[in-house]
C-alpha positions in Angstrom: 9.4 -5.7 -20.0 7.7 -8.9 -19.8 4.7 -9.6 -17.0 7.8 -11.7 -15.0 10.0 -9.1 -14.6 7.7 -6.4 -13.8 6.3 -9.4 -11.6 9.9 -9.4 -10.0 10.9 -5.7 -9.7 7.5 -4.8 -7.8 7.4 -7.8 -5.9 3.9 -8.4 -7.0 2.9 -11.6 -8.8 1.6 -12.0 -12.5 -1.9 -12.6 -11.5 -2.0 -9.3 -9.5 -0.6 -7.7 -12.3 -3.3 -9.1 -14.7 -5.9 -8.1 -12.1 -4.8 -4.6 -11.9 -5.3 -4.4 -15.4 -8.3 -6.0 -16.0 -10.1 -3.8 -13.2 -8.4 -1.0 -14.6 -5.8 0.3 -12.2 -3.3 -0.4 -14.9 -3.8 1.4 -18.4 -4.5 -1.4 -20.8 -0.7 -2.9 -21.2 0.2 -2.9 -24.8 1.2 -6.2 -26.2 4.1 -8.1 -28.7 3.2 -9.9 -31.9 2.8 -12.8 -29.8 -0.2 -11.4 -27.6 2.5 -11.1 -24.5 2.2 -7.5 -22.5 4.9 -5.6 -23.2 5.0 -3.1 -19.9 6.8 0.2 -21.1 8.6 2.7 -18.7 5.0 4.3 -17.9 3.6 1.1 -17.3 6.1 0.5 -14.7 5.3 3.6 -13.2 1.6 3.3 -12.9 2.3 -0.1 -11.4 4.8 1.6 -8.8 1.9 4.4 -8.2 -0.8 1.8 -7.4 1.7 -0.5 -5.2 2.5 2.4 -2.9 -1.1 3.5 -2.8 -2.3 0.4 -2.2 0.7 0.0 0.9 -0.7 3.2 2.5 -4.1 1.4 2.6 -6.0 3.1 -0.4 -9.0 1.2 -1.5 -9.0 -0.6 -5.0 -11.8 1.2 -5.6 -10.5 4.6 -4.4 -7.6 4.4 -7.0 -10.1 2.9 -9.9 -12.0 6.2 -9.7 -8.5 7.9 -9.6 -7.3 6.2 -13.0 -10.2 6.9 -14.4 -10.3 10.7 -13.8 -6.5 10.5 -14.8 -7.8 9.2 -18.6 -10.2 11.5 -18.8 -7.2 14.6 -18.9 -6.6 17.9 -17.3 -10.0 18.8 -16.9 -9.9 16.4 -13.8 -6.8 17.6 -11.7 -9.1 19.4 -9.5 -11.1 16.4 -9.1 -8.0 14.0 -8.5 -6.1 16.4 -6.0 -9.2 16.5 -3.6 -9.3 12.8 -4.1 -6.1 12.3 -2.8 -6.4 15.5 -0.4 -9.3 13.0 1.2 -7.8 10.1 1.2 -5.0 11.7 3.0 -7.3 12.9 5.8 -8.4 9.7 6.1 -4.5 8.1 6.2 -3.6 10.8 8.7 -6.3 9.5 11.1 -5.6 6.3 11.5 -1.8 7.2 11.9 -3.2 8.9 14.8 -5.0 6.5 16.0 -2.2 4.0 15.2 -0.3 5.8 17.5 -2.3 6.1 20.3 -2.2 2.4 20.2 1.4 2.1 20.3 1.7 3.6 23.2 -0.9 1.7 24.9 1.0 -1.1 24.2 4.5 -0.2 25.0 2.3 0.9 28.1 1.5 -2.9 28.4 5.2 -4.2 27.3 6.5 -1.9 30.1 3.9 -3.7 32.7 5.0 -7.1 31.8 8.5 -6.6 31.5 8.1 -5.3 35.9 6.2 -8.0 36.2 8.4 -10.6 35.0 11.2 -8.6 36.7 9.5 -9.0 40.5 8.7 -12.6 39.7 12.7 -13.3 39.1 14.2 -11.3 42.0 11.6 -13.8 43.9 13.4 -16.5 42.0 16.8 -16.1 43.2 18.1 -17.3 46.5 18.8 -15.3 49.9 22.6 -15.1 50.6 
């Protein structure tokens, strides 16, 4: 696949694309005759992978070290699983804390939507 549709199935654009690779969260994409990257089936996973991570809030630099225990092999899958064991403690509390502010503001919707209630019923006319 060329850089624009991989741009256009992830929804990211070619300049992201190029910066994931040249920082390395992206294998090094093989490319055509022509010097144009050729993104295989496992490129487009590895793109998928990052994007998620990357929507859940993981740090660039988080998933750099993460790639590069991945290229190092099987020795590292201890090392990788309490990377991502971490960075799951670390999700799960702000989710928590996320949701402690929700309520505080449907808390705060609630007060406004009584308040704007009172201030019509003081609106409308005696009969």
């Amino acid at each position: 696949m060329l850089i624009a549709e991989v741009s256009e199935k992830f929804n990211l654009t070619p300049d992201t694309l190029r910066y994931y690779e040249r920082i390395g969260l992206i294998p090094r994409v093989n490319r055509n005759k022509s010097g144009i990257r050729d993104y295989t089936e496992q490129d487009c996973k590895w793109v998928e992978f990052i994007k998620c991570m990357r929507g859940i809030g993981l740090p660039v630099e988080i998933l750099i070290e993460y790639v590069e225990l991945y290229q190092q092999g099987d020795s590292t899958l201890d090392s990788r699983k309490e990377l991502l064991i971490d960075q799951r403690k670390q999700l799960a509390a702000r989710m928590e804390e996320m949701q402690k502010v929700l309520v505080r503001m449907d808390g705060k919707i609630t007060r406004y939507e009584q308040t704007i209630l009172e201030k019509e019923k003081g609106l409308s006319r005696a009969k």
